[in-house]
N, C-alpha and C positions, 0 to 999 in steps of 0.2 A: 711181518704182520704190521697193519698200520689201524688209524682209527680215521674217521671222516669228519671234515670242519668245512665249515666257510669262515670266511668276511664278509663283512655289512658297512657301509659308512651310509650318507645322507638320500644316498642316490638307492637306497633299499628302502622297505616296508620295516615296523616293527613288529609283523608278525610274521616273520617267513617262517617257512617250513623247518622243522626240529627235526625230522622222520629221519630217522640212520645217523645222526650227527653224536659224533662225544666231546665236542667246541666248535665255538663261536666267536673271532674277533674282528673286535667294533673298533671303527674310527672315532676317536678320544678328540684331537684338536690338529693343527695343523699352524706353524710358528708360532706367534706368540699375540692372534686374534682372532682366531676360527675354532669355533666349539660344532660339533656334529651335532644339531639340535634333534638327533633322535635315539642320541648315544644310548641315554640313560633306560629309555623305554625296548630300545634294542638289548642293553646287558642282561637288565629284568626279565622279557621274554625268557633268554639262551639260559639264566638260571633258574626257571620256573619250568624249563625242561628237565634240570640235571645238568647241565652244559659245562665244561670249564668255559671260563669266559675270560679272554683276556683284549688288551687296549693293546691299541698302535698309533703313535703319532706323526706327521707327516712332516718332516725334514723341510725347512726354509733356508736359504742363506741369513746370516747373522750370528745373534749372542747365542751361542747352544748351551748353556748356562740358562739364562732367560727362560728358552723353550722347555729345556728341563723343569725346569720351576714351574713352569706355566700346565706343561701335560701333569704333573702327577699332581700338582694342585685343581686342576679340573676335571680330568678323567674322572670315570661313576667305580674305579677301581676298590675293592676290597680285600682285603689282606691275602695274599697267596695268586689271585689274576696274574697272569704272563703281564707284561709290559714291552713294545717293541718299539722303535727306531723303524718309520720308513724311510728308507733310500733310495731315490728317487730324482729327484732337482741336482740336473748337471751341475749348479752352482753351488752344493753341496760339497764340500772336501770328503777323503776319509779322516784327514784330521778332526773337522767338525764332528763325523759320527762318530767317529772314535771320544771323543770330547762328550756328546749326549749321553753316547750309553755310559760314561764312566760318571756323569753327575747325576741319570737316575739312578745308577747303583749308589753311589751316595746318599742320594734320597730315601729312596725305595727297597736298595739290595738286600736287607735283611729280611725283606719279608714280602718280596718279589720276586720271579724270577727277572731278567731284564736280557733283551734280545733284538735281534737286528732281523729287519726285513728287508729286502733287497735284491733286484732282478739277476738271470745268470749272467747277463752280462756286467752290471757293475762288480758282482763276486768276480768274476774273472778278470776284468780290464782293470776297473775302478779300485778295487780295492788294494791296499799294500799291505796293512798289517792281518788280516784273518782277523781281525777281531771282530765276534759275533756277540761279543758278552757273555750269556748264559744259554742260548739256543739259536740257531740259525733256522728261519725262515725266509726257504728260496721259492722263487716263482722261475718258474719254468714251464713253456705248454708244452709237455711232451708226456710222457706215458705217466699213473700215476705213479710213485715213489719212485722214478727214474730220473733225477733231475740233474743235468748234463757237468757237475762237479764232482770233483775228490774227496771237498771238505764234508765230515760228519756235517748234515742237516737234521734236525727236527720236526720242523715242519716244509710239503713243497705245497705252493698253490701251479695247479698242474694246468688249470681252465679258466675261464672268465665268463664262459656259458653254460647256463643260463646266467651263473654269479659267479663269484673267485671261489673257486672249488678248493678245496686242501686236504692232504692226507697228512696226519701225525705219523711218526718211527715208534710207535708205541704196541705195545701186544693187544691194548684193550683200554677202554674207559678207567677203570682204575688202576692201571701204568701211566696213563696219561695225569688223573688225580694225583698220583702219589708223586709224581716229578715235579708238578705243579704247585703242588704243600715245601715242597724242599726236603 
């Protein structure tokens, strides 16, 4: 069983379509001077559905420290929202990621989930420790909940047409709620 989500960053509306959806995750920031200036009116929408709504920020080379501070300091996040790590920029290590996700959980972890987003190629090539944090979200265009790894995922974004399409590992909206509470 799965539940249906997209993604939204700068490059969406902030009224897109709710219809079938049990999440919505929005583009938060991107290193440590790019805010999605329609983050907050995107979150608001996806919970004025009902939506889980969670943030994802977009991995720069640099201090991931810094970026840390800077995503959970700006994101329109709320207590219990996913929180992700995009991976992405060849110039990114996994030591860096590894490094983010473990200083949002510092931040955030008691009262976030915190989780790695990242293509099937970087999970298979790029990566060396498996570390997803607290849920893996893989992209993969291939069938939905079929996404071409071994590793437990959580979330796959399967499409990018007409937008990043995504299925949760969840039975239902509130399997999806309650993993999302902690």
């Amino acid at each position: 069983m799965t539940v249906n989500g997209i993604d939204v960053s700068s490059y969406q509306s902030s009224d897109f379509s709710t219809s079938g959806l049990a999440f919505v995750f929005v583009k938060a920031t991107e290193g440590t001077s790019y805010i999605n200036p329609k983050m907050t009116a995107q979150a608001a929408h996806a919970r004025d559905a009902g939506l889980v709504v969670g943030f994802y920020h977009f991995l720069r080379p640099g201090d991931m420290k810094a970026q840390a501070r800077y995503f959970v300091e700006e994101c329109a996040s709320i207590e219990h929202d996913p929180l992700f790590a995009d991976w992405e920029d060849d110039g990114v290590s996994c030591a860096q990621k590894d490094a983010f996700i473990a200083e949002v959980k510092r931040l955030r972890g008691s009262n976030h989930r915190v989780g790695l987003y990242c293509g099937q190629y970087y999970w298979l090539n790029r990566d060396t420790t498996s570390n997803a944090g607290d849920a893996l979200w893989i992209a993969d265009y291939v069938t939905a909940g079929k996404p071409r790894i071994k590793a437990k995922w959580h979330f796959h974004q399967y499409t990018d047409t007409p937008v990043d399409t995504n299925v949760g590992a969840f039975a239902d909206r509130a399997a999806l709620r309650k993993w999302a509470d902690g």
